[in-house]
Rosetta silent file (secondary structure, phi, psi, omega in degrees, C-alpha in Angstrom):
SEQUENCE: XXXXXXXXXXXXXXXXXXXXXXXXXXXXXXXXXXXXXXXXXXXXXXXXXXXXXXXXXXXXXXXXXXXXXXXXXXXXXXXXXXXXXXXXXXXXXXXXXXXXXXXXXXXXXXXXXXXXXXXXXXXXXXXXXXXXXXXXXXXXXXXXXXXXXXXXXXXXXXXXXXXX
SCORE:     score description
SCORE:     0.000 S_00000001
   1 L     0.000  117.698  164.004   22.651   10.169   -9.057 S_00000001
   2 L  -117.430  149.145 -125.805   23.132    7.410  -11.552 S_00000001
   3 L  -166.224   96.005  177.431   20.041    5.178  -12.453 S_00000001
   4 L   -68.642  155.777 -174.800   20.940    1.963  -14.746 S_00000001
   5 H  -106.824   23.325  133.179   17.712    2.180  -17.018 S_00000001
   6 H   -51.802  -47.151 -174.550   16.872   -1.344  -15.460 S_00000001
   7 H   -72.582  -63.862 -153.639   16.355    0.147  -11.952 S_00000001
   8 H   -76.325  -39.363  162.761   14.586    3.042  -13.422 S_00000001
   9 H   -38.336  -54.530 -179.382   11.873    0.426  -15.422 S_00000001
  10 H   -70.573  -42.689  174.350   11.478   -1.566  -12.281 S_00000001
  11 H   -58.086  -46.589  179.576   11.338    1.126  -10.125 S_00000001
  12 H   -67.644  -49.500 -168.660    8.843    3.185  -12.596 S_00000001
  13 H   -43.811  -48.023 -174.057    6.882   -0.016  -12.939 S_00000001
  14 H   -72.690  -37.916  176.037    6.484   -0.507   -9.128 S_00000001
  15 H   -65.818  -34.595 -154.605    5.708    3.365   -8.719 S_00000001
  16 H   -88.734  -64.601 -174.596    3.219    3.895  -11.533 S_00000001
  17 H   -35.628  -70.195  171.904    1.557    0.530  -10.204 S_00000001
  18 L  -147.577   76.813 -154.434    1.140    0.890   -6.736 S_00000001
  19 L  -104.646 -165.084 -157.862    3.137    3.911   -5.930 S_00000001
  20 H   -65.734  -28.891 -166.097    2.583    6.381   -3.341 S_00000001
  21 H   -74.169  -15.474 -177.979   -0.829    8.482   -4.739 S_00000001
  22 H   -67.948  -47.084 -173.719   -2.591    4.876   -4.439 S_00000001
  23 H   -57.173  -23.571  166.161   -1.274    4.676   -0.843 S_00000001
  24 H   -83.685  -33.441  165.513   -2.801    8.238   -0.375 S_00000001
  25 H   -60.391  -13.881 -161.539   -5.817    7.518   -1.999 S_00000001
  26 H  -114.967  -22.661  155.187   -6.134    4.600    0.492 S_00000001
  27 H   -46.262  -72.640 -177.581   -5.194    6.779    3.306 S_00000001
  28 H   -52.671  -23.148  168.584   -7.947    9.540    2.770 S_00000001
  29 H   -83.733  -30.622 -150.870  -10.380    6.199    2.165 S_00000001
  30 H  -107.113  -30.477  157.081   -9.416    4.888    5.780 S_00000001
  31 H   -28.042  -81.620 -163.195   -9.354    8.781    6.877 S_00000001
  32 H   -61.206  -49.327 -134.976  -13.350    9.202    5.709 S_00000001
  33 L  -100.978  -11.791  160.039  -14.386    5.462    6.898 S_00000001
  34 L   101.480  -10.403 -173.014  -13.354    6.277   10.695 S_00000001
  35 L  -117.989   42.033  170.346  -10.365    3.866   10.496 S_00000001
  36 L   -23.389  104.631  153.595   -7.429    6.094   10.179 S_00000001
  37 L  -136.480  171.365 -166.806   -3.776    4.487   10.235 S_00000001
  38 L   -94.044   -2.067 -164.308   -0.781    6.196    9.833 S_00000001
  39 L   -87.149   80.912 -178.917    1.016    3.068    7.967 S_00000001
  40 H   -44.545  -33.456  174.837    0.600    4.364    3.836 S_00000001
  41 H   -68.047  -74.590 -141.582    1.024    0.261    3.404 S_00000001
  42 H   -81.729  -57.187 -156.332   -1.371   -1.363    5.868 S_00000001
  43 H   -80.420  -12.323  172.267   -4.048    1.766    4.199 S_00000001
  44 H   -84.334  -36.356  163.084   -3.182    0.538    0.466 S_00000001
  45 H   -74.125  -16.380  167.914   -3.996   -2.893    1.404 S_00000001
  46 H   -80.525  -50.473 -167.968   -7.120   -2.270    3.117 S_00000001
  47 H   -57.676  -62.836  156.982   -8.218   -0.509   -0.241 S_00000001
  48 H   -41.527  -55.328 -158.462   -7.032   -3.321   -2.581 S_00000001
  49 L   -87.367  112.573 -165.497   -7.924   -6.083   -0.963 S_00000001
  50 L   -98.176  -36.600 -144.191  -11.541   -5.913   -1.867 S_00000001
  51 L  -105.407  -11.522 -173.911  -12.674   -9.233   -0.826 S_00000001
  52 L    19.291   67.176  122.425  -10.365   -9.090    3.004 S_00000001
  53 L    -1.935  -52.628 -144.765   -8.304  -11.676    2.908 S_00000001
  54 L   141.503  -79.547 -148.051   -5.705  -10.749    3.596 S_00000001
  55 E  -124.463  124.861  175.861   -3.712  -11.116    0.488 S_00000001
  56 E   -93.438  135.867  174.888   -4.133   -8.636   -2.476 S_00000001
  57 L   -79.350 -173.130 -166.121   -4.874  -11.105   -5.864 S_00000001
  58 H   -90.882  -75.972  174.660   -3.269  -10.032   -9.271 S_00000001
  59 H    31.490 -108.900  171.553   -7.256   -9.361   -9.702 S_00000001
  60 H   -41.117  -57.723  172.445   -7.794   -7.104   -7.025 S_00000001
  61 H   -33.728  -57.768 -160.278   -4.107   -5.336   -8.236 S_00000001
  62 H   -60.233  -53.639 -179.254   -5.151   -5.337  -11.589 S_00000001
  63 H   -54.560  -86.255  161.313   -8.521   -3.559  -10.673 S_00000001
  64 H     2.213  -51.795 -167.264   -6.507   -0.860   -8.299 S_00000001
  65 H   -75.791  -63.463 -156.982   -3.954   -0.402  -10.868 S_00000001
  66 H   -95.494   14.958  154.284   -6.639    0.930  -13.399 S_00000001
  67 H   -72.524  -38.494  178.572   -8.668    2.810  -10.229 S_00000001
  68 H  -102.770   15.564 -173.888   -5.439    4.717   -9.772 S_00000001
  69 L  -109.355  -29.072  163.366   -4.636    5.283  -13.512 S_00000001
  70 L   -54.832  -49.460 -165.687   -8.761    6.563  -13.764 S_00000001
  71 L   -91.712   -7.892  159.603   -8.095    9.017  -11.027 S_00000001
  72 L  -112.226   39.450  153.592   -4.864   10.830  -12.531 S_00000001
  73 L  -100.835   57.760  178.328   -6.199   10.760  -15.897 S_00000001
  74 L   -22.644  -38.883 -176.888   -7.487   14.364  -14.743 S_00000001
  75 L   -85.464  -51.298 -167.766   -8.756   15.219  -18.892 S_00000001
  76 L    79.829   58.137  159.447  -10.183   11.697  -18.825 S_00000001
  77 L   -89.185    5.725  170.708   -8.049   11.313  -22.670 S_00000001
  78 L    83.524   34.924 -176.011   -6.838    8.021  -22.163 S_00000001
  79 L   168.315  135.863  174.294   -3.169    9.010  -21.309 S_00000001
  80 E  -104.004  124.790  164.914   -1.651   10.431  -18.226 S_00000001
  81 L   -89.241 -163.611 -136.639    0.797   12.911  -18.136 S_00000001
  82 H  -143.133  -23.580  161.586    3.947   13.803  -15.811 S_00000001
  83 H   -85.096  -31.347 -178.116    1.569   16.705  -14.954 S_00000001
  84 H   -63.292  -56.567  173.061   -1.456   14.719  -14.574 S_00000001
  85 H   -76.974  -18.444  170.311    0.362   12.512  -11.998 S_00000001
  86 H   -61.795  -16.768 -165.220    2.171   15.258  -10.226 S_00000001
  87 L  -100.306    0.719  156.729   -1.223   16.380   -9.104 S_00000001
  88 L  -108.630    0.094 -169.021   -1.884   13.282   -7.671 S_00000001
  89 L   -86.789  139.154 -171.894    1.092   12.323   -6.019 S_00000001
  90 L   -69.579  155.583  166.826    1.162   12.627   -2.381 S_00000001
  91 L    -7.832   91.280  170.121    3.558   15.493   -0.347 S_00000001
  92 L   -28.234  133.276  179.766    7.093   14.764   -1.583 S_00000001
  93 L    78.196   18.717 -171.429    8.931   12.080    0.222 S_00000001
  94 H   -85.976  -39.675  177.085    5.910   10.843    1.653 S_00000001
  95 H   -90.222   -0.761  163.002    6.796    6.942    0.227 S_00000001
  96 H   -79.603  -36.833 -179.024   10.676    7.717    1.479 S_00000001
  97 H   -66.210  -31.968  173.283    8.818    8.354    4.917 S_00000001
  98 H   -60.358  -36.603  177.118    6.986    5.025    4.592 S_00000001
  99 H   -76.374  -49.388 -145.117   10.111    3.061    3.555 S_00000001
 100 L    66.388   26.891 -170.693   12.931    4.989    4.671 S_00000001
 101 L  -140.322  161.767  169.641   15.417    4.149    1.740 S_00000001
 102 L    54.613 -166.830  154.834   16.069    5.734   -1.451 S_00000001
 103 E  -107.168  165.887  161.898   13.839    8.882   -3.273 S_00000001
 104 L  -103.884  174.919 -177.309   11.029    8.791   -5.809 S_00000001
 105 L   -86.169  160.513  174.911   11.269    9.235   -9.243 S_00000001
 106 L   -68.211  153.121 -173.005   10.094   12.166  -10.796 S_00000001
 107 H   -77.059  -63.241  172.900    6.502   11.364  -12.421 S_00000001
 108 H   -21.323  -94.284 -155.161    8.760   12.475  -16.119 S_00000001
 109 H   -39.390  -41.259 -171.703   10.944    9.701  -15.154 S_00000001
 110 H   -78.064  -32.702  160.410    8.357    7.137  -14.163 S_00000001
 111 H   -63.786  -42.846 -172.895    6.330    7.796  -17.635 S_00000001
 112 H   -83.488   -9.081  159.917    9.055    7.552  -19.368 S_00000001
 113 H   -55.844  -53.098  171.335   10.037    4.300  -17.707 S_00000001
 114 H  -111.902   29.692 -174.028    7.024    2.803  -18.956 S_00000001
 115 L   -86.518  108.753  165.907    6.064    4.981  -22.281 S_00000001
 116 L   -67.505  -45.328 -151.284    6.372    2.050  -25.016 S_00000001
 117 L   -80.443  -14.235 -161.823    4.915    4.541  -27.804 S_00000001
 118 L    72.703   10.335  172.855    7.669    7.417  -26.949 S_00000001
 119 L  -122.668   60.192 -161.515    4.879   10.280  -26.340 S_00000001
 120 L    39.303   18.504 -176.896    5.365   11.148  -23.193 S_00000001
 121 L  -126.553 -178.472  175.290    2.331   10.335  -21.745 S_00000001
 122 E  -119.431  106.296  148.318    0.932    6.727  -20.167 S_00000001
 123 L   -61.648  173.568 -167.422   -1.609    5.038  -21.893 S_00000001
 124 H   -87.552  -17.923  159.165   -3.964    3.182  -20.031 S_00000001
 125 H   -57.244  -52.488  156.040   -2.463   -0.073  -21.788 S_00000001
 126 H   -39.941  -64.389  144.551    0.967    0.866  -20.620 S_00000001
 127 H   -32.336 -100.739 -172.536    0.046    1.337  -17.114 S_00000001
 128 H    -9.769  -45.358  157.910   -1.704   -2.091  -16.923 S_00000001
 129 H   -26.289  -85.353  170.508    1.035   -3.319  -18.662 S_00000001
 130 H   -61.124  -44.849  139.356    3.801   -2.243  -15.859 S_00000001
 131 H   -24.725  -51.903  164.729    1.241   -3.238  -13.615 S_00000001
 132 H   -72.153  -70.436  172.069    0.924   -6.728  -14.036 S_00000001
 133 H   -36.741  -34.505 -177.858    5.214   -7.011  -14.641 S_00000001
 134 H   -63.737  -84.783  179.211    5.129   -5.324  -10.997 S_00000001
 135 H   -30.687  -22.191  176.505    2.810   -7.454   -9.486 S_00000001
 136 H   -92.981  -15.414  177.193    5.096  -10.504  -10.745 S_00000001
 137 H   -99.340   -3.508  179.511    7.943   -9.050   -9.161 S_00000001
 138 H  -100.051  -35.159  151.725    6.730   -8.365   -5.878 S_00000001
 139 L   -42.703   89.007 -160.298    5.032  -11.759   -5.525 S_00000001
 140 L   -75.274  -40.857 -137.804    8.243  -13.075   -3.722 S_00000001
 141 L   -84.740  -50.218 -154.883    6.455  -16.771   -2.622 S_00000001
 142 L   111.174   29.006 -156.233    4.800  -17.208   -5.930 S_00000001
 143 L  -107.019  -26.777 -171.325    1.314  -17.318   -4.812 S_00000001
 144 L    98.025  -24.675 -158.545   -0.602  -15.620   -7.042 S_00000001
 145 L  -137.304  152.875  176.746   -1.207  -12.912   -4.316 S_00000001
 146 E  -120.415  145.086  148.876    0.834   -9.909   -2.182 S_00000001
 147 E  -117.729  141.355 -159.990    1.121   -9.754    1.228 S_00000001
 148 L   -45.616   14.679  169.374    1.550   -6.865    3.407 S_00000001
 149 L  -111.746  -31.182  172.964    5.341   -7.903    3.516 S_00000001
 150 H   -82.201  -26.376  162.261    5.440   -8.457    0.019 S_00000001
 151 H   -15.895  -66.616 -178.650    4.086   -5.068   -0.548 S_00000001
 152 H   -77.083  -25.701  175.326    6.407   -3.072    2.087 S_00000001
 153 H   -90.237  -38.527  176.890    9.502   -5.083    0.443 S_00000001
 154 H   -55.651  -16.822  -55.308    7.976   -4.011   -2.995 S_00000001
 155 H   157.193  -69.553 -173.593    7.896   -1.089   -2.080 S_00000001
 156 H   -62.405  -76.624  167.960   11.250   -0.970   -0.209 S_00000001
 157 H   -20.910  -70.042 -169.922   12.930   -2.550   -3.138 S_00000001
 158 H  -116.497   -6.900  146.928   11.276   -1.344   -6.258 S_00000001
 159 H   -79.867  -27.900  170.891   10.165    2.022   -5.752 S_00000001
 160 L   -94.646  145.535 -159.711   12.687    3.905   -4.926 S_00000001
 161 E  -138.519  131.744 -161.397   15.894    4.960   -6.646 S_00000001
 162 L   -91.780  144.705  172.921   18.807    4.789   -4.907 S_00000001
 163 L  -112.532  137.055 -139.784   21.952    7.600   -5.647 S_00000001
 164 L  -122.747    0.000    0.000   24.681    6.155   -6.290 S_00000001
């Protein structure tokens, strides 16, 4: 597998952001709430979109983004590890079944995609960071907002790392 370390930034950005443990987290909320689907997208967007719309805002993202960086900071230290997030990340190959292209990155690889400081962990600045850059790249129309298409092409696109 070779992995330009462009691909692997955009790709970590888009994982760490609104990668698959959110989409599980939004499952297991849709799960408990009586309104099960089987779509890891359509259950991430139900989660997000607080206000239901519709449309997730950079807002609503922004908020999500540090809801899923709260729930694998497992020590609660301010920094996420590559351990921290394996233990939140759903069944491998669970976002390949939802796409159907590419693999995920390794949680190592996706910290280190977006580790500015070099010490192997994710600040909570970092996330947010990679967060926001995501959210501008997945925002195809330019709206200000994702829709469940730009999502599933984010998703499709920017999550996954293709071997080459």
């Amino acid at each position: 597998m070779k992995l330009s370390v462009g691909k692997v930034f955009t790709v970590a950005i888009a994982t760490v952001a609104c990668g698959s443990a959110w989409a599980q987290e939004a499952q297991k909320h849709d799960e408990m709430s009586g309104r099960s689907t089987k779509d890891p997208i359509q259950a991430e967007m139900k989660l997000m979109d607080k206000n239901q719309d519709g449309k997730i805002s950079a807002e609503e993202h922004a908020a999500g983004a540090q809801q899923m960086f709260q729930g694998m900071d497992a020590n609660q230290d301010n920094r996420v590890t590559a351990e921290e997030m394996d233990a939140t990340q759903p069944t491998p190959g669970a976002a390949h079944a939802a796409t159907g292209k590419g693999r995920e990155l390794s949680s190592a690889q996706k910290i280190k995609a977006l580790d500015t400081n070099g010490d192997g962990a994710l600040t909570a600045a970092e996330h947010a960071a990679g967060s926001k850059k995501m959210f501008s790249k997945m925002d195809g129309d330019k709206d200000g907002s994702l829709n469940v298409g730009e999502i599933r092409a984010g998703h499709q696109t920017l999550m996954m790392s293709k071997d080459e």
